[in-house]
C-alpha positions in Angstrom: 107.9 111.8 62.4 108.0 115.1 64.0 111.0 114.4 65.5 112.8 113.5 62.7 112.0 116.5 61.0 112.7 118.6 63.9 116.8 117.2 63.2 116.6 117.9 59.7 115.6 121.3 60.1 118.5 121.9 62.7 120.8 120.0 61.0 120.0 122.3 58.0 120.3 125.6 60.3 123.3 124.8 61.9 124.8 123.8 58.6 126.5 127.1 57.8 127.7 127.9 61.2 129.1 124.1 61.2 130.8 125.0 57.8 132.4 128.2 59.0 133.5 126.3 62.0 135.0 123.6 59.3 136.8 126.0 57.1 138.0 128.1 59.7 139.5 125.2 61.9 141.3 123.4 58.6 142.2 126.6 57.6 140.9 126.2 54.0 138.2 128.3 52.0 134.7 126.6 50.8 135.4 125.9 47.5 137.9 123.7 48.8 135.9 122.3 51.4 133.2 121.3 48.7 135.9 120.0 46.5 136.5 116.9 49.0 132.8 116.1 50.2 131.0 116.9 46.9 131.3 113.2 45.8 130.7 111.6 49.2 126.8 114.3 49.4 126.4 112.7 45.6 126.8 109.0 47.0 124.9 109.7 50.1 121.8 111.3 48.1 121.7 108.2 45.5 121.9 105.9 48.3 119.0 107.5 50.5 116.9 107.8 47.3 117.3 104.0 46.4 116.9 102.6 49.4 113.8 104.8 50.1 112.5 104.1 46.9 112.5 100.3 46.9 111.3 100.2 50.7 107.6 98.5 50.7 105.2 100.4 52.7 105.8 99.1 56.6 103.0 99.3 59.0 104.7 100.0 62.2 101.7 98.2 64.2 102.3 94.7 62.4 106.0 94.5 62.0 107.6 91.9 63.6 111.1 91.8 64.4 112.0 88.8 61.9 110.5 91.1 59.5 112.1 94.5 60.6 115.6 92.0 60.6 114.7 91.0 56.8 114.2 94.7 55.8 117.7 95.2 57.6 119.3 92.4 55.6 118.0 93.5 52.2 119.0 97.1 52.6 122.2 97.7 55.0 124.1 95.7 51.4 121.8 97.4 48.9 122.5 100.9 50.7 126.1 100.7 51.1 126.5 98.8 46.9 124.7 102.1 46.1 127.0 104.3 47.8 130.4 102.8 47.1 129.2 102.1 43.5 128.4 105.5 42.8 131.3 106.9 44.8 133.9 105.2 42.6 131.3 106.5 39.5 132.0 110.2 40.7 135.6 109.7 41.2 136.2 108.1 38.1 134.0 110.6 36.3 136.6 113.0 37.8 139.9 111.1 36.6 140.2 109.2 39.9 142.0 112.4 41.4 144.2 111.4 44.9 142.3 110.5 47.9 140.1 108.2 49.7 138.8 106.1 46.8 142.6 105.4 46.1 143.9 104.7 49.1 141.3 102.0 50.1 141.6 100.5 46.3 144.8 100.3 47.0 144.7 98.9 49.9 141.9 96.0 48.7 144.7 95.7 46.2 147.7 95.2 48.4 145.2 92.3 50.2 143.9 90.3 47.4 147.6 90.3 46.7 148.7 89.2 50.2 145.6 86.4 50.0 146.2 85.2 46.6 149.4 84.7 47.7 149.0 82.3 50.4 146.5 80.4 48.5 148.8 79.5 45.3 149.6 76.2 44.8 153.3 75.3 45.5 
């Protein structure tokens, strides 16, 4: 545990050099910065905070690796329906401004498309 917080803590120091480093390399100013990765921190919050919050307690001593590859079952999917769920929440919230979200709806788009398709009666 002490390790973990150890990274947090450094993470959390080195944060504003990393963000100077950031704007200064893209050549863009911090409101802009936090403009494109204010939706993405949202997403990334609600998803820690679910998936911690509906984690049973786990006694390191007695988990066995089925269990430990159960855990990993049940919340790799519920972590990452969290975050794209409330990703595309934020960005609609926003007016579903140009970007990320719709370039890879478009692109689900342009493949259910491409699949539906080839699997069309003739």
């Amino acid at each position: 545990m002490g390790a973990v917080i150890a990274t947090v803590v450094a993470a959390l120091g080195l944060l504003p050099l990393n963000t100077a480093l950031v704007v200064r390399t893209l050549g863009v100013t911090v409101r802009q910065l936090w403009a494109k990765v204010w939706r993405p921190l949202i997403a990334a919050g609600v998803m820690y905070a679910v998936t911690v919050l509906a984690q049973p307690p786990i006694d390191a001593a007695t988990l066995t690796a089925a269990r430990a590859l159960v855990l990993l079952a049940i919340f790799v999917p519920l972590g990452a329906i969290t975050y794209v769920g409330v990703a595309l929440a934020t960005w609609k919230l926003c007016g579903s401004p140009p970007g990320a979200e719709t370039v890879v709806l478009e692109q689900l788009v342009r493949r259910w498309r491409k699949l539906a398709g080839r699997t069309e009666s003739p």
